[in-house]
Structure formats: C-alpha cells, structure tokens
C-alpha positions as CSV (number, residue, x, y, z in Angstrom):
1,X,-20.6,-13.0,67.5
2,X,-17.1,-14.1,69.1
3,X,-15.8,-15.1,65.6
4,X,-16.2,-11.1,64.8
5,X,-13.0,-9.4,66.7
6,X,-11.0,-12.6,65.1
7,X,-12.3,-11.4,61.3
8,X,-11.8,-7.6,62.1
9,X,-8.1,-8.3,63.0
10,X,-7.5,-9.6,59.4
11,X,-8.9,-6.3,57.8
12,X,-6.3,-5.0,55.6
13,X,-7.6,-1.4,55.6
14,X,-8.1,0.3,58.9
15,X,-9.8,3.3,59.4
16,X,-8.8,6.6,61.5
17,X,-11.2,8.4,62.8
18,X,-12.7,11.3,61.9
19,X,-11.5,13.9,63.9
20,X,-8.0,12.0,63.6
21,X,-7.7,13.3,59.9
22,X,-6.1,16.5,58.5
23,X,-6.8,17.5,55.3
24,X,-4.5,19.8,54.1
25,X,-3.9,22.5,50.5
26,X,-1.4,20.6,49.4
27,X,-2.9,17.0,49.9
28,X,-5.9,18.1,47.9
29,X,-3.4,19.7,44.9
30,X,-1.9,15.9,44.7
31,X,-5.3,14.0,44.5
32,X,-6.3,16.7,41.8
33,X,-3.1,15.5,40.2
34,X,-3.3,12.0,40.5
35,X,-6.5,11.7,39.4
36,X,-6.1,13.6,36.2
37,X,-3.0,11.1,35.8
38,X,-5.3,8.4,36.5
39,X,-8.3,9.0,34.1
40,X,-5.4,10.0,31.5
41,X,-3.9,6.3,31.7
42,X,-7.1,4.8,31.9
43,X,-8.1,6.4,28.3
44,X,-4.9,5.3,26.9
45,X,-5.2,2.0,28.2
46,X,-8.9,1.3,27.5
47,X,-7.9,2.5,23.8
48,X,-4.8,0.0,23.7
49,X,-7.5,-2.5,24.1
50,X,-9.6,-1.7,21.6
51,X,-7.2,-1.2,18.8
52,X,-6.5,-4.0,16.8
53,X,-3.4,-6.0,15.9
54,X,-2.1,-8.1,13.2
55,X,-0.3,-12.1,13.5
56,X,1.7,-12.8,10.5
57,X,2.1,-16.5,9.6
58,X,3.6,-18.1,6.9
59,X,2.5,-21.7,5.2
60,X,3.2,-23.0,1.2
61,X,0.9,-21.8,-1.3
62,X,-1.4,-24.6,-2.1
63,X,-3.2,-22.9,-4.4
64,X,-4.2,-24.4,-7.8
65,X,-5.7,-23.3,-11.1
66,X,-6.9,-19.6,-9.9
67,X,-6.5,-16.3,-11.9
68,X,-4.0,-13.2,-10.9
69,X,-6.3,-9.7,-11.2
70,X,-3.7,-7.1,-11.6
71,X,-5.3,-3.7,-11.6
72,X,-3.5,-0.6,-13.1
73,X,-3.8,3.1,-13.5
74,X,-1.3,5.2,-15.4
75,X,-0.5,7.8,-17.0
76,X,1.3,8.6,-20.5
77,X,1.8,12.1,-21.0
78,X,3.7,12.4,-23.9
79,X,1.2,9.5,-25.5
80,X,-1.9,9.9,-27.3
81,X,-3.8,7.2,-26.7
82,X,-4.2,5.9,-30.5
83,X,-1.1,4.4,-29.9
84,X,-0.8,2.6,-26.8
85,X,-1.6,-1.0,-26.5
86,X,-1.6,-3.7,-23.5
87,X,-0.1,-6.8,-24.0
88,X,0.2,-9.7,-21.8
89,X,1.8,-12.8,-21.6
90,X,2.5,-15.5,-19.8
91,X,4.6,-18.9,-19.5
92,X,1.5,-21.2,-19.1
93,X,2.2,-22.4,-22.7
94,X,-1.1,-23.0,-23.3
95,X,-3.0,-21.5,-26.5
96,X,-5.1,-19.5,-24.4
97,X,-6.9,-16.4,-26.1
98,X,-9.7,-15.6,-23.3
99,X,-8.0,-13.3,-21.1
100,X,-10.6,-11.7,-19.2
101,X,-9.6,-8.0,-19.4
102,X,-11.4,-4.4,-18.6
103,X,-9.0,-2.2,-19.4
104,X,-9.6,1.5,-20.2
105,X,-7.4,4.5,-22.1
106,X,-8.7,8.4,-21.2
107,X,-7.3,11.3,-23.4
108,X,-5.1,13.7,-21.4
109,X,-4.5,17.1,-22.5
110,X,-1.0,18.2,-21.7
111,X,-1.8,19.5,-18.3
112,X,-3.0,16.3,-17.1
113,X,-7.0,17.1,-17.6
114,X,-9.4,14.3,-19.3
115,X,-10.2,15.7,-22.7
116,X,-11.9,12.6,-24.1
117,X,-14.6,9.7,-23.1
118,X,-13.1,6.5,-22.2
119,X,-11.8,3.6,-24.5
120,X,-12.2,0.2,-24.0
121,X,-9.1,-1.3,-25.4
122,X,-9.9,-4.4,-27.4
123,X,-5.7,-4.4,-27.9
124,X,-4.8,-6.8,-25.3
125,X,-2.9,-10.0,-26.5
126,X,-1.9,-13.2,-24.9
127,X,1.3,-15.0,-26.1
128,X,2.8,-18.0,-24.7
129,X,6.2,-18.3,-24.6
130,X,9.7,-18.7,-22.6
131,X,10.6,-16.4,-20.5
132,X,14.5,-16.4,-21.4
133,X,13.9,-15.5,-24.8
134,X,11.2,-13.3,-24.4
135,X,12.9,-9.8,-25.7
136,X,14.3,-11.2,-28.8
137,X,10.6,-13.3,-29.5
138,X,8.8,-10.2,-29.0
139,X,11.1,-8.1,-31.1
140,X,10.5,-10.5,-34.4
141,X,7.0,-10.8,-33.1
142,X,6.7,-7.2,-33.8
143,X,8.3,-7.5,-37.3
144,X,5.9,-10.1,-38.5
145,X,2.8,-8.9,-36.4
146,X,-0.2,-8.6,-39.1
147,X,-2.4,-5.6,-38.7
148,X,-5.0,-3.6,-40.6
149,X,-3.1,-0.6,-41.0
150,X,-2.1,-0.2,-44.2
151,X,-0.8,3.1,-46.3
152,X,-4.7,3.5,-47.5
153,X,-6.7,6.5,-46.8
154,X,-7.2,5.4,-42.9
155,X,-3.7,5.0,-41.8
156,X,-2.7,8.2,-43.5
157,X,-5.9,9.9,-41.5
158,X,-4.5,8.2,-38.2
159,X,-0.9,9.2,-38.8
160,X,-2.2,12.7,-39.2
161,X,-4.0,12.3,-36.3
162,X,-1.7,10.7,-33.8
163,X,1.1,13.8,-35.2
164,X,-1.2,16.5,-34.0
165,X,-2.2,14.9,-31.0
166,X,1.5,14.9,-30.2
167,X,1.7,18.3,-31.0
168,X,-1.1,19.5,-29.1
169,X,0.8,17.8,-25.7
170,X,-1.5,14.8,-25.3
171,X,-1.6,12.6,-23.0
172,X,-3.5,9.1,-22.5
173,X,-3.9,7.2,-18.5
174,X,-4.7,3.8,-18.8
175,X,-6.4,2.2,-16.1
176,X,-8.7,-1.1,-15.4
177,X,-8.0,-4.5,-14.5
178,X,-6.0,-7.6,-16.2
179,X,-7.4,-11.4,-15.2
180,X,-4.2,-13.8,-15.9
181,X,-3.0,-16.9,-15.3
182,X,-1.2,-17.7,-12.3
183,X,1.8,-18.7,-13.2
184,X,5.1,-16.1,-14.3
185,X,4.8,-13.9,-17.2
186,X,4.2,-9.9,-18.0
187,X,2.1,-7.3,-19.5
188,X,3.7,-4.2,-20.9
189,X,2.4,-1.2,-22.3
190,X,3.7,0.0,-25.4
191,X,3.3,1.5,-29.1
192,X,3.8,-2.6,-30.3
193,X,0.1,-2.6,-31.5
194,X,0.8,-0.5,-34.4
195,X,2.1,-1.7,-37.5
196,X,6.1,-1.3,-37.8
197,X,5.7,1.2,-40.9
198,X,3.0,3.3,-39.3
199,X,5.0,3.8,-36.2
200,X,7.8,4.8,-38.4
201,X,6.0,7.2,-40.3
202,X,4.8,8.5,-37.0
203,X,8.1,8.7,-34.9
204,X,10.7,8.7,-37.2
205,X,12.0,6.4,-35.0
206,X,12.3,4.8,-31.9
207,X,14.3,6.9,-30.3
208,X,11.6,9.5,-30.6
209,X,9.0,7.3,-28.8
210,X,8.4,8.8,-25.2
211,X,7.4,6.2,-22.4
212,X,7.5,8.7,-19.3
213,X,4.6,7.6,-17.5
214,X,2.8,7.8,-13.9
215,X,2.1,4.7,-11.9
216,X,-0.8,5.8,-9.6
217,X,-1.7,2.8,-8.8
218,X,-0.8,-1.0,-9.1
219,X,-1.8,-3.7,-7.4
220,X,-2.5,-7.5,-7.7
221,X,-5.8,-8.0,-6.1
222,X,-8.0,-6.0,-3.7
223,X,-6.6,-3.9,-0.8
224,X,-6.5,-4.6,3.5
225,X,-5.7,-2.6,6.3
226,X,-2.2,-1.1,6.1
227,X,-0.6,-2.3,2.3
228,X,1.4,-0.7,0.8
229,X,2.2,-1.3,-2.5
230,X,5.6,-0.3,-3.6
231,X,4.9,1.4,-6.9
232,X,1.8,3.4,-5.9
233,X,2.2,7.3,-7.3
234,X,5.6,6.1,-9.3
235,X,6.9,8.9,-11.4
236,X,9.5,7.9,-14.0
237,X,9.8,11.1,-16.3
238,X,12.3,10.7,-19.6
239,X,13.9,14.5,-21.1
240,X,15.8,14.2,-24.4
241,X,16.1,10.6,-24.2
242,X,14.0,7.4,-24.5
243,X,14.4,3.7,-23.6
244,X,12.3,0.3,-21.9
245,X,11.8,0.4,-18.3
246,X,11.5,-2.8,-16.4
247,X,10.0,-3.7,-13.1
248,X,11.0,-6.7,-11.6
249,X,7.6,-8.0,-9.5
250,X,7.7,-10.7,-7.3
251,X,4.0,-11.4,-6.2
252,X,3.3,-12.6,-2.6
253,X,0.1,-14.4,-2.3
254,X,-1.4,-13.2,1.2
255,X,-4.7,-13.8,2.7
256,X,-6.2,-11.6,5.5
257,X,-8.1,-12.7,8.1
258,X,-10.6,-9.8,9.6
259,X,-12.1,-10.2,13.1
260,X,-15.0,-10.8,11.5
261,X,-13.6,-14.3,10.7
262,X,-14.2,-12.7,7.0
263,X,-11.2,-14.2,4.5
264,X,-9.8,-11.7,2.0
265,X,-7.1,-13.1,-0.7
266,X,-5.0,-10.8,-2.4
267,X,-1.0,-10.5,-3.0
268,X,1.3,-8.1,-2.0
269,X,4.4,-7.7,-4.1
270,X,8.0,-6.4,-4.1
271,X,9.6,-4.7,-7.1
272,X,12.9,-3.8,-8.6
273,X,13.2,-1.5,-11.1
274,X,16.3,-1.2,-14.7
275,X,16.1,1.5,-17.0
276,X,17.2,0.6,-20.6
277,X,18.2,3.5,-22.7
278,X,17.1,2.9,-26.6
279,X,20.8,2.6,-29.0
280,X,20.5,3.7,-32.8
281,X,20.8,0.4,-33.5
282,X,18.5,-1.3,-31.3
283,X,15.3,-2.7,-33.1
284,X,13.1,-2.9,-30.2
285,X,10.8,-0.1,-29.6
286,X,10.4,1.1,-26.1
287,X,8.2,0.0,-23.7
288,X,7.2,-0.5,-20.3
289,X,7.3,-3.2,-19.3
290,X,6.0,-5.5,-15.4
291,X,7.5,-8.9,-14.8
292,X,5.8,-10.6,-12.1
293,X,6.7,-14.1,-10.6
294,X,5.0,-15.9,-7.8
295,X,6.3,-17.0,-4.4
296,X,5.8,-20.0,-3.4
297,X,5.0,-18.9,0.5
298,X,1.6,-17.7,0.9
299,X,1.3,-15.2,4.3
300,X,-1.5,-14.9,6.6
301,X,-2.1,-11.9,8.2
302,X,-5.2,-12.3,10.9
303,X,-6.6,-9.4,13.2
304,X,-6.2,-10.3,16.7
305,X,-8.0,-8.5,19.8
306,X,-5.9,-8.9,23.3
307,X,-7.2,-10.6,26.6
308,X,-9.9,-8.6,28.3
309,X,-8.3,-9.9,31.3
310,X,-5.0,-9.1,30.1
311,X,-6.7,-5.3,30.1
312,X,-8.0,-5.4,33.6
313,X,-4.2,-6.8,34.9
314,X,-2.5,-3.6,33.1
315,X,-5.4,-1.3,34.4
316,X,-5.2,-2.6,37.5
317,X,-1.1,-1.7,37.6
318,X,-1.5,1.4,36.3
319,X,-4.1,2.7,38.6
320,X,-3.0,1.1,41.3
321,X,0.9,2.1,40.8
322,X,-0.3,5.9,40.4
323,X,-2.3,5.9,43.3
324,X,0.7,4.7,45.5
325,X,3.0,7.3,44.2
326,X,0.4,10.3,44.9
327,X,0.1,8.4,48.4
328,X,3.9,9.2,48.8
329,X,3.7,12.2,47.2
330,X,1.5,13.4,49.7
331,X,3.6,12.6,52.6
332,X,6.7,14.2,51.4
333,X,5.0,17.3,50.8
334,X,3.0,17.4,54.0
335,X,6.3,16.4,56.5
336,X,8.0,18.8,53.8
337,X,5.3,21.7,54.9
338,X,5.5,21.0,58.8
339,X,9.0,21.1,58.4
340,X,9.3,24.4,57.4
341,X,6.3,25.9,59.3
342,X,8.0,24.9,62.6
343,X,11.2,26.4,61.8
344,X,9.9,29.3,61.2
345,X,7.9,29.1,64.4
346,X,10.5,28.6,66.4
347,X,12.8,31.4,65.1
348,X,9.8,33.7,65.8
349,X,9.9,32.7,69.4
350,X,13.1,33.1,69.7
C-alpha cells in the first residue's frame, strides 16, 4: 500500500474533477470536427494498407528453348479476306515447318459488322532467313512462290469474287494467336499469299492495294495488373495512297509475381513505327509488317503488401496528431469566447 502514492505520481494523465469541467458549444463543435477528420484519415489510411504495390527488378534472361505466343486482333477494312495471308519468319535458321498457329479471318462489311463465319487460315508460312536481307528475299520469294491459282475456271471465279467484295466495301479482322520461336524475326500480314498474276488481275497494281488496318489488340503473351501495351486500339488509316508500314517491336520478357506467390510469364514490348509509301517502280507489294527482337533483361515485377506495423505507426500519427490540434483548437476558441464575453460585460457595467 505505501508503494501506491509513489506509482500515482508517475501517471501521465491526471484527471479534474467533475464539477471542475466546463463543457462548452463550441468545444463540442471541435470534437464533432475532429472526429469526422479522424474517422476520414482512418479510412484513407486503413485503405492505403490494403492496396497493393508493385517492386520492379531486373536480372538476365536465362531462358532457353521456349516459344513467343503473340496474339493479334485486326482489322482490314478495305480487305476482303480472300486475300489476306499471315506470314511469319524467323532467324532461327532452322527448317522448321510446325508453327503452332490459331489464327482466324471474319468478313467485315464496310461499316465494320461481321458478315461471315470465321476462317481458320491454313496460310501461315515459316521461312528462315537473315534479317538484313529480308525485304529483297521476300520480294523474289514472292516472284517464284508456287501456288494453285492458275488462270483456270477457279481463279477467274475468285478474281470475280474478291472484285465485288471490294466493291461492296468489305472488310476482313484477323485475330488469334501465333506460337514462334524465340529468337528475332516477324510476321506480316499481307496480299503475298496470292499468286503474282492473280493479284495483278485483281489490283491492277500495287499501288491499288489498301493496308489501312486497326490494331485492337497486340500482345506477346497473357496480360497482368496495369500493362499497357503500346499498340492496343492503333488506327493507321491510308486515303489515295498506299505503302508497307513497319513496327519496330522490341519484346521484354517479364514475369509477375502475384501475392499469391502465383508466377505469371509474359513480355511487355516497346514499338516504333515507319510508313513506306509504294513508288511506281517498286516491286514489293504492301504489307504490314511487326519486327520484334528480344531483350536480353528479363523484369520482375512482384506484388508487395506494406508492414502491418508500418500501418499501426502512421495510424497512430495521424490520430494522434489530429487529436492534438482539435485539443488546441479548442482552447483558442474557448479563451477566444471568454475574451469577448467579458468585454462586453464590462462595457455594460460601465
């Protein structure tokens, strides 16, 4: 019982008593006022916590021997389908002719609405080559590129189709998913799978071929909380004039890393884009056409969550730091009040 007085005199706190205390108008306005303030900064804080955020890190790509999905979606609408081919290729220079591929073509009338079923296109090559040379290659290739269509009673019916499709305004979006090495190389979509007289007898030229096209959406493997991919919803419209567009890709391999512990392996990219207006004496037809190379630096992006006590410190500060100003506050405003109530008190009595 003697140690108690000795323990009371360390209390930090004291308390008045009762009949000691005023409570006053204005002292009850500023605890209505702080403690809107405080629940307020307590929501915001408490949702600071809970949010997630990202850590970027950087490291060498080790990988070895894995495939490069590339998905696409776009839209030709001043090309029927019939026409259109994909072709990819690669600087592996390996024979390879089992490219995975799922790719799609969808008739477009000429407002943009799906007129026809969907078309799995079985016109997707794989070359191997250099990629230095690659324009003048594919040009010859083009030249000496075998095909079925010959001026027999089915190329004339597709010539006559392909004409009124144009005609009519049509359209064709080609969408679905490309499996390639990974290593540099391209794809490009173009009027190259038909044979060099037929597309003759159905442009009169290359000059006449129209690549204006849509890029909705292109990407090199699935997507992750806040990517963006540089040429999603692309427009690239041509009037009275044709030519190859090129996009410039360098592919990023990335890997994130949800809370979950849950690994997800994908690539961002970054593109540069050079429009190449067709000359009467240019051979090549035009084209679209994505070269991609890969960096050697992988990134890792990983969802972080921040200290719980690192939440009770700031919560502790900001609670605590609003309570003290509503404490002065009040004090102000109540010697602020007395103030003036006993000057005006005094001139009465006077």
């Amino acid at each position: 019982m003697a140690r108690i007085p000795s323990l009371k005199s360390l209390n930090a706190f004291p308390h008045a008593e009762e009949h000691l205390l005023k409570k006053t108008y204005s002292g009850a306005i500023v605890t209505i006022l702080g403690l809107i303030i405080m629940f307020t900064l307590f929501v915001h804080e408490l949702q600071f916590y809970l949010t997630t955020y990202t850590v970027h890190q950087m490291s060498v790509d080790l990988k070895r021997g894995e495939t490069l999905p590339i998905h696409i979606n776009m839209s030709f609408p001043s090309l029927p389908c019939e026409v259109l081919s994909v072709d990819a290729i690669d600087m592996s220079g390996k024979h390879e002719v089992d490219l995975h591929t799922n790719i799609w073509k969808l008739r477009l009338d000429r407002y943009g609405h799906i007129i026809g079923t969907e078309y799995l296109s079985d016109l997707v090559e794989k070359e191997h080559g250099t990629h230095h040379d690659h324009d003048h290659g594919h040009e010859h290739h083009d030249e000496q590129k075998t095909h079925a269509y010959t001026f027999n009673e089915d190329a004339e019916k597709m010539v006559k189709s392909v004409k009124q499709a144009l005609e009519n305004g049509e359209g064709c979006r080609v969408y679905g998913m490309l499996d390639v090495q990974r290593v540099a190389g391209n794809f490009h979509i173009s009027v190259h799978g038909l044979n060099i007289f037929v597309a003759e007898k159905i442009f009169e030229g290359s000059s006449h071929v129209n690549v204006s096209h849509v890029i909705h959406d292109l990407s090199f493997g699935p997507k992750y909380p806040g990517i963006h991919n540089p040429l999603d919803e692309t427009s690239r419209i041509l009037h009275d004039t044709s030519g190859t567009f090129k996009y410039y890709i360098k592919v990023v391999p990335t890997e994130y890393r949800y809370l979950s512990k849950k690994v997800l392996p994908t690539n961002q990219f970054s593109v540069t884009e050079y429009f190449l207006p067709i000359r009467p004496t240019d051979r090549a037809w035009p084209a679209v056409y994505f070269l991609y190379d890969l960096s050697p630096i992988t990134v890792t992006i990983k969802e972080e969550r921040r200290n719980f006590l690192h939440f009770l410190t700031r919560l502790c500060a900001v609670l605590g730091g609003t309570f003290a100003m509503t404490g002065m506050l009040d004090r102000w405003m109540y010697r602020l009040i007395e103030t003036v109530t006993n000057s005006k008190t005094r001139s009465v009595l006077r």
